[in-house]
Each structure stands twice: as structure tokens, then as C-alpha cells.
C-alpha positions as YAML, in Angstrom:
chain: A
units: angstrom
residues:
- id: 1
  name: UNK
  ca: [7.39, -18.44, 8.94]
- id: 2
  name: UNK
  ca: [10.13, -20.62, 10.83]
- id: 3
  name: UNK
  ca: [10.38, -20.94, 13.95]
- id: 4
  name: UNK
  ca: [14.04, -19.18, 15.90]
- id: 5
  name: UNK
  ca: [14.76, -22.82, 16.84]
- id: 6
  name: UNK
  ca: [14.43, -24.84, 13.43]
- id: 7
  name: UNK
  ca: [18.34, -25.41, 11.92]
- id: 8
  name: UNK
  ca: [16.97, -23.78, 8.84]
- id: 9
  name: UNK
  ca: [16.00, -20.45, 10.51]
- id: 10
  name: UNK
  ca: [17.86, -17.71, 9.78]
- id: 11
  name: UNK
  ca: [17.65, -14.02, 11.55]
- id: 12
  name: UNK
  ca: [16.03, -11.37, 9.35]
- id: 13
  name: UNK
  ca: [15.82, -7.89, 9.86]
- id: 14
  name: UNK
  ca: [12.79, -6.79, 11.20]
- id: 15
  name: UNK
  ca: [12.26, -3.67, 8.53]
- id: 16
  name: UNK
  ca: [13.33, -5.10, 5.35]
- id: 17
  name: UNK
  ca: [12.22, -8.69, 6.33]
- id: 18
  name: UNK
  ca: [15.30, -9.99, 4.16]
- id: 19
  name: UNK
  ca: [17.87, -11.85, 6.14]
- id: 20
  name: UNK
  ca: [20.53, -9.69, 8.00]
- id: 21
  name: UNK
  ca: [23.58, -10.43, 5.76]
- id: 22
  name: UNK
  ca: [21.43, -9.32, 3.06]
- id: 23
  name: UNK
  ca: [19.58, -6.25, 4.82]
- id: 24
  name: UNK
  ca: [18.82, -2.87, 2.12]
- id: 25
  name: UNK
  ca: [17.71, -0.51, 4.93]
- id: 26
  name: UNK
  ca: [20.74, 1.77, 4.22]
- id: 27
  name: UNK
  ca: [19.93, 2.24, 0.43]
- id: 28
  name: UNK
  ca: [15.79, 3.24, 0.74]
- id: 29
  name: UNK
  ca: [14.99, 6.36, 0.04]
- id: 30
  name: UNK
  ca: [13.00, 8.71, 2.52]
- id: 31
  name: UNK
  ca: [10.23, 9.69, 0.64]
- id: 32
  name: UNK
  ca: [8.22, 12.98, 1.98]
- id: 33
  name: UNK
  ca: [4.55, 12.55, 0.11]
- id: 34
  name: UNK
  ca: [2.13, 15.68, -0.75]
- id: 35
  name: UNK
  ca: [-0.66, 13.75, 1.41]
- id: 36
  name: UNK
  ca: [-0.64, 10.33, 4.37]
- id: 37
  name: UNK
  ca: [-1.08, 7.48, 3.47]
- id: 38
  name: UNK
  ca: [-2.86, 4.66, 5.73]
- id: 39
  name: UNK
  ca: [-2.34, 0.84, 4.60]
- id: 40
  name: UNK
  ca: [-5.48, -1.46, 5.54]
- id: 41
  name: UNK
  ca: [-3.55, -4.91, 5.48]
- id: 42
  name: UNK
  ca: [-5.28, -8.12, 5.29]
- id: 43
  name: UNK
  ca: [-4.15, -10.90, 8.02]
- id: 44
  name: UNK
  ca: [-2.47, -12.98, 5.41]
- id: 45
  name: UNK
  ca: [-0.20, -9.95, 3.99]
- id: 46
  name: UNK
  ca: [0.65, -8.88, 7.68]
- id: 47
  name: UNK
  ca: [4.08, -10.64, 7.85]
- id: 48
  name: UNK
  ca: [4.91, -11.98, 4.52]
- id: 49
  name: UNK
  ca: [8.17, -11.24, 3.18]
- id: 50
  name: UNK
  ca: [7.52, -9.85, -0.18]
- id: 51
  name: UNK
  ca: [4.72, -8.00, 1.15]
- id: 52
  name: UNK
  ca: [4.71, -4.45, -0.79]
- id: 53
  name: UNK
  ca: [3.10, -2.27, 2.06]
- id: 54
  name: UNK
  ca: [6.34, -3.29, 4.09]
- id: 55
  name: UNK
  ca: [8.27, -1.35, 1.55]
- id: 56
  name: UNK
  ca: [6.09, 1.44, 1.69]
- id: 57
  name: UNK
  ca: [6.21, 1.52, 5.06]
- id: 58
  name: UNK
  ca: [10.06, 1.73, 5.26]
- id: 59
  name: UNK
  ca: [9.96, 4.23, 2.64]
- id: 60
  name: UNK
  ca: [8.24, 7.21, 4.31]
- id: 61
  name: UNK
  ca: [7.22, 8.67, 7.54]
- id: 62
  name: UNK
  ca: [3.68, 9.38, 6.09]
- id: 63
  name: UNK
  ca: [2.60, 5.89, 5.14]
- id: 64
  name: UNK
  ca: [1.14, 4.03, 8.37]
- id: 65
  name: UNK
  ca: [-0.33, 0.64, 8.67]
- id: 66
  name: UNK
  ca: [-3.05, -1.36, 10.75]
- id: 67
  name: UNK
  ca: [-3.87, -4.79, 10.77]
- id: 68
  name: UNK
  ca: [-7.55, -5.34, 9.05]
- id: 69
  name: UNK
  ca: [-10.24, -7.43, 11.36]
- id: 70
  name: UNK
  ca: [-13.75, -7.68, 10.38]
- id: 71
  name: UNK
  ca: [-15.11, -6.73, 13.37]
- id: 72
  name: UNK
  ca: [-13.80, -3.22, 13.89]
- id: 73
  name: UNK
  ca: [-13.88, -2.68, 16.92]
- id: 74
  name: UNK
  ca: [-10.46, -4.88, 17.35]
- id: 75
  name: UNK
  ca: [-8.77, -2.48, 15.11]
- id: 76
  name: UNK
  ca: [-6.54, -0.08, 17.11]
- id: 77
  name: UNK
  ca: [-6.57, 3.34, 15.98]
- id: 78
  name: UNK
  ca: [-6.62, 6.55, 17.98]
- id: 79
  name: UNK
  ca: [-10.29, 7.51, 16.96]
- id: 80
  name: UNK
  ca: [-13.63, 4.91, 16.28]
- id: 81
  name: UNK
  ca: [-13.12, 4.38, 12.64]
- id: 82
  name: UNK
  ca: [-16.55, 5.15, 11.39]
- id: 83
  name: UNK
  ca: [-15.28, 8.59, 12.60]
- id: 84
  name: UNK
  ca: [-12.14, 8.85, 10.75]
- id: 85
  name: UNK
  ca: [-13.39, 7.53, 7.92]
- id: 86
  name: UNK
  ca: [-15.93, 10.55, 7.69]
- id: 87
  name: UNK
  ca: [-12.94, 13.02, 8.18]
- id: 88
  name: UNK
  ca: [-13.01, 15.72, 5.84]
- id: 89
  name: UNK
  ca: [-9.76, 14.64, 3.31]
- id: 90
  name: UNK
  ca: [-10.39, 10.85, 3.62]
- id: 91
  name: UNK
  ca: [-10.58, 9.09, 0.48]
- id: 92
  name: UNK
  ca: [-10.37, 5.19, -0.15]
- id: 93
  name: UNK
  ca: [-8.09, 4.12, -3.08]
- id: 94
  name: UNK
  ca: [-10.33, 1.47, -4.68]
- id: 95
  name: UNK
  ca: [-11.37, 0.94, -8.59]
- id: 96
  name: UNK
  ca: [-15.31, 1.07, -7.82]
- id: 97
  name: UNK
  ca: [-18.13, 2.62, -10.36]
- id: 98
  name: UNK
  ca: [-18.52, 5.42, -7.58]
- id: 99
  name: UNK
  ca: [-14.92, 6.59, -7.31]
- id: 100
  name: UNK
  ca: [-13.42, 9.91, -8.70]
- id: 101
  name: UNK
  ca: [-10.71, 10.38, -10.92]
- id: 102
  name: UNK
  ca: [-7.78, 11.17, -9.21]
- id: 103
  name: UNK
  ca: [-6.23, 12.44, -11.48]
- id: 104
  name: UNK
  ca: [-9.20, 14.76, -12.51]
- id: 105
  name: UNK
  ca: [-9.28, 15.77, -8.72]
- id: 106
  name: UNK
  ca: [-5.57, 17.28, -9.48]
- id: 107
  name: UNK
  ca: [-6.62, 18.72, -12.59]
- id: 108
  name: UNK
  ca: [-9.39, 21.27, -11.23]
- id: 109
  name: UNK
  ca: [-8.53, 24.31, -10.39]
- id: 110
  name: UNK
  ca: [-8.62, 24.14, -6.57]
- id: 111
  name: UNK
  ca: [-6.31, 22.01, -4.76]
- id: 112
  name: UNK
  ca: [-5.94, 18.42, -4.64]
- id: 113
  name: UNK
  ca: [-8.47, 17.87, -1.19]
- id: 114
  name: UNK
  ca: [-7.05, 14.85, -0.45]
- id: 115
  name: UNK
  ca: [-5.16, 14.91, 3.55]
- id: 116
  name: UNK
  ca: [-5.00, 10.72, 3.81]
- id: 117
  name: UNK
  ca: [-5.39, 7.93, 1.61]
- id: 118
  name: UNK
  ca: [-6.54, 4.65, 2.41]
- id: 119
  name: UNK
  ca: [-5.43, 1.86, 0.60]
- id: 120
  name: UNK
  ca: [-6.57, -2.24, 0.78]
- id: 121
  name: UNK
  ca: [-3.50, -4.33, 0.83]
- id: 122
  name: UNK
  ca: [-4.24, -8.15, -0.62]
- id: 123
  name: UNK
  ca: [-4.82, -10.06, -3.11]
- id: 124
  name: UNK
  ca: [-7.99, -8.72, -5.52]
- id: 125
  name: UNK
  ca: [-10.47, -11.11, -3.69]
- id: 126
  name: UNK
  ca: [-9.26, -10.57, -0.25]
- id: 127
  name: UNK
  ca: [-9.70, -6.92, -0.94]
- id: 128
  name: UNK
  ca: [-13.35, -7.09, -2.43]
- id: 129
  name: UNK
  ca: [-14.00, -9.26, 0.83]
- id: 130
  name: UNK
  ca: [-12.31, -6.55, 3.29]
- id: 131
  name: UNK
  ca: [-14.55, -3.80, 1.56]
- id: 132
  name: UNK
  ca: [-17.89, -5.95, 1.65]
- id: 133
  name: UNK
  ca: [-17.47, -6.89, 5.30]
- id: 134
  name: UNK
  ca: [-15.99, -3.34, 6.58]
- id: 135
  name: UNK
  ca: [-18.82, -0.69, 6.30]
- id: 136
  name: UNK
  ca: [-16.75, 2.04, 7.50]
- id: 137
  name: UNK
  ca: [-14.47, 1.85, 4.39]
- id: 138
  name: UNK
  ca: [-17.47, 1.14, 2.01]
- id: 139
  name: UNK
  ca: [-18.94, 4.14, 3.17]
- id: 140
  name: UNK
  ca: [-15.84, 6.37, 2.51]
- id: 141
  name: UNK
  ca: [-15.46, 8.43, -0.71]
- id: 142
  name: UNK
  ca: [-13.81, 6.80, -3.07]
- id: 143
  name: UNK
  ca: [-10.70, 7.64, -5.96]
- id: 144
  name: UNK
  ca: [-9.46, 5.82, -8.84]
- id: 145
  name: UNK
  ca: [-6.37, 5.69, -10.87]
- id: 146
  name: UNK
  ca: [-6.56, 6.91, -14.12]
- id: 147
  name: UNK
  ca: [-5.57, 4.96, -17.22]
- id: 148
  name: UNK
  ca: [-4.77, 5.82, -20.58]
- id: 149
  name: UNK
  ca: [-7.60, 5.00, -22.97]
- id: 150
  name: UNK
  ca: [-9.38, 2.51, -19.88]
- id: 151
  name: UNK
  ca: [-6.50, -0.07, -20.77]
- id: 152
  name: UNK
  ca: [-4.94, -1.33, -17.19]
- id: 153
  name: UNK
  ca: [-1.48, -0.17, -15.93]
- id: 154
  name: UNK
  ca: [1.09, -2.90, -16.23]
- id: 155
  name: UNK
  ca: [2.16, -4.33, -12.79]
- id: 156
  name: UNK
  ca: [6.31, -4.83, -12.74]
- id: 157
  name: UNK
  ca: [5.49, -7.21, -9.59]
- id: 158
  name: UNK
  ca: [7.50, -10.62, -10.57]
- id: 159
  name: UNK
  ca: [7.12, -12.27, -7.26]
- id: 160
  name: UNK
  ca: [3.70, -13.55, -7.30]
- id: 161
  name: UNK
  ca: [2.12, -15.69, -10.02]
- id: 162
  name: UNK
  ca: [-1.03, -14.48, -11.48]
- id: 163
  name: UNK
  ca: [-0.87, -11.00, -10.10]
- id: 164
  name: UNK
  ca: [-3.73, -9.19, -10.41]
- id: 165
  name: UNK
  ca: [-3.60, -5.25, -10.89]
- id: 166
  name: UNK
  ca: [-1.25, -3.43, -9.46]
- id: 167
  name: UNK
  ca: [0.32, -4.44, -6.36]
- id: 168
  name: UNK
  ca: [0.11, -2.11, -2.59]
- id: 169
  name: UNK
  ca: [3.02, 0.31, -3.60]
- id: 170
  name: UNK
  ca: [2.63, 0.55, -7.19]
- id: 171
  name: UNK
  ca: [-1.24, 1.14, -6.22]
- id: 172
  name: UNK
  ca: [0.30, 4.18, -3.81]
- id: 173
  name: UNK
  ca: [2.88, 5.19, -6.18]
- id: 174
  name: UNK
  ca: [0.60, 5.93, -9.36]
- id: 175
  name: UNK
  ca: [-1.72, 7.97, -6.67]
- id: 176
  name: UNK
  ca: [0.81, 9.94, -5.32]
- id: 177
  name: UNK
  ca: [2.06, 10.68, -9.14]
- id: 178
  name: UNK
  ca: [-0.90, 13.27, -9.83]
- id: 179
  name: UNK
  ca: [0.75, 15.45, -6.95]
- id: 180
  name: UNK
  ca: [4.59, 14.54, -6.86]
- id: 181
  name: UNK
  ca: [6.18, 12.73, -9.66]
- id: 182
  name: UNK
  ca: [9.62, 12.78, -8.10]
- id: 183
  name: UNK
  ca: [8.01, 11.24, -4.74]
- id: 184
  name: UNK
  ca: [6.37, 8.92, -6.79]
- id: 185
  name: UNK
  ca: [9.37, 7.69, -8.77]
- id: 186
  name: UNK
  ca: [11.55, 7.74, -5.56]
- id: 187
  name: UNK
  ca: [8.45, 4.83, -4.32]
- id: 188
  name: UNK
  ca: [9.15, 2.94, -7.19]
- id: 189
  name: UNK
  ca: [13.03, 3.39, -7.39]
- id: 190
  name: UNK
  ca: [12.88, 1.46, -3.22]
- id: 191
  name: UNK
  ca: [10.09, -0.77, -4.84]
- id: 192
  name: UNK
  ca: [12.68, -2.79, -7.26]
- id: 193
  name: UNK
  ca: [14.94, -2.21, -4.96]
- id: 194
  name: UNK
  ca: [13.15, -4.06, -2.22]
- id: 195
  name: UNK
  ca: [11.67, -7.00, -5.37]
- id: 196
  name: UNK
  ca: [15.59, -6.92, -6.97]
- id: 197
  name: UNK
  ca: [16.97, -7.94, -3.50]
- id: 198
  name: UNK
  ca: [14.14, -11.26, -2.83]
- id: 199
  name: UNK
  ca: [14.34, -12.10, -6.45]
- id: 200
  name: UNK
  ca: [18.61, -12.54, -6.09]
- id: 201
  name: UNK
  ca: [18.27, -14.62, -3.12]
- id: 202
  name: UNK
  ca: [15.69, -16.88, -4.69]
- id: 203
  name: UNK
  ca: [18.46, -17.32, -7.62]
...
């Protein structure tokens, strides 16, 4: 990131990250989602301009974000972790051989039990790392996306090279599908938004 004082610096706003002339606040959408959402970030994604929890975060009240640290206990959140993550309602978004169907969970006949969904924000290694080194999110229960016929879902990120998967709010967006397809859609419509925007002033 540059510093105020280099001649190249120029000010950004501090939602959007994009620079002030070209600031998209105004046109997101306020998205109200069936269940919360809480974004685990990795240290590297925490302030990066294209980062895709950003967008989720200025996209609805009900996604939240903390900064991941492997020792927990520097992780500020209003109860111990461990405890949270043991909340009744607390799943972790992550493709394991343990994790549910999310889309099954929607399917049964009671309703969807999910009250807040945790989701890893980095890169596919930085994420296996977070989960390996953070016990209290290995030990929460776990969901999946489902895909049609075990094939992957197509990422539309274009701003990294050799994306892996899906990227934070496309992750959030497919999730939040099962329950509300117009919430959803409304994620994804602020998601190119948010990509269109970086990708013209890299033109």
C-alpha cells in the first residue's frame, strides 16, 4: 500500500477501497440475508484492494469480519471463540470429507438450522493453513456447496491469476442461494460491480 506522502498516492475511499473520484458506494445494493455471515480473513487479504470479503462486507449488515491470528486468543470477539464456535447454528463453510450438503440441509423438511456462517477468506493454501492451525474452526460442523454432477462451479473472478475455487463472495453467494436466490443474486449483481469498477481502472 503507499504511503499518504509518496507523489503517487492517491486518497481512496475507505469502504470501496477504489480511489475517491472513482468511489461505487452509492450503487451497492443492501442485501438482507436469511442467516449472518462471519468472514475469517487471513492477514494478507485484510487490506487488499480487490479483496472480495470487502464487498461483502459493504453489501449487508449481516456479514461481519475479524482479522485471523493463529493464536486465538488475539482475536477480538465478544465471546472466547471455542465458545462461539460450539453455538448451536454455527457452521463452517469449507469443502472437507466431513461437511454436509447445504443444499440437502435446505431440502429436509425442517428448517434450514443454520443462524451464522463462517467462511475462510484466502487463497486455497492460506485457508487449509488457517483451518490446520485454528482448532476452534476445525472443530466446528462443517457445510459444503453443492455441485451439479461433483463438477466445480466456475469462478467469474478475473482479477487474480490462477484462481482457485470460488472466491470469498461467490463462496457466500452460492450458500446463501439454497435460502434466498434474490439475496444471492443481489451479492453477485455488487460483486461485478465492485470487479467491473478495478478492472476499468487497470485499463
Amino acid at each position: 500500500m503507499l504511503s499518504p506522502y509518496s507523489p503517487f498516492y492517491k486518497p481512496h475511499c475507505i469502504h470501496c477501497r477504489l480511489p475517491e473520484q472513482a468511489c461505487i458506494c452509492s450503487q451497492i445494493i443492501s442485501v438482507e440475508l436469511p442467516f449472518n455471515i462471519v468472514i475469517c480473513s487471513h492477514n494478507k487479504e485484510w487490506q487488499r484492494n480487490d479483496n472480495t470479503a470487502q464487498w461483502g462486507i459493504i453489501s449487508s449488515p449481516n456479514i461481519k469480519r475479524i482479522r485471523w491470528q493463529r493464536r486465538s486468543e488475539y482475536i477480538k470477539t465478544s465471546i472466547p471463540l471455542a465458545q462461539m464456535a460450539q453455538q448451536e447454528g454455527h457452521y463452517l463453510l469449507f469443502p472437507s470429507d466431513d461437511a454436509q450438503d447445504i443444499q440437502q440441509m435446505s431440502d429436509d423438511t425442517q428448517p434450514l438450522s443454520i443462524k451464522q456462517l463462517w467462511v475462510i477468506d484466502g487463497t486455497w493454501q492460506e485457508a487449509q493453513k488457517m483451518l490446520r492451525q485454528s482448532p476452534w474452526l476445525k472443530a466446528m460442523m462443517k457445510v459444503k456447496i453443492s455441485t451439479e454432477q461433483n463438477q466445480p462451479i466456475s469462478s467469474q473472478f478475473q482479477l487474480r491469476r490462477n484462481q482457485q475455487g470460488l472466491s470469498t463472495l461467490e463462496a457466500i453467494s452460492c450458500a446463501i442461494a439454497v435460502k434466498s436466490p434474490a439475496a444471492a443474486q443481489s451479492l453477485m449483481d455488487n460483486f461485478h460491480l465492485c470487479q467491473d469498477a478495478l478492472l476499468n481502472l487497470k485499463k
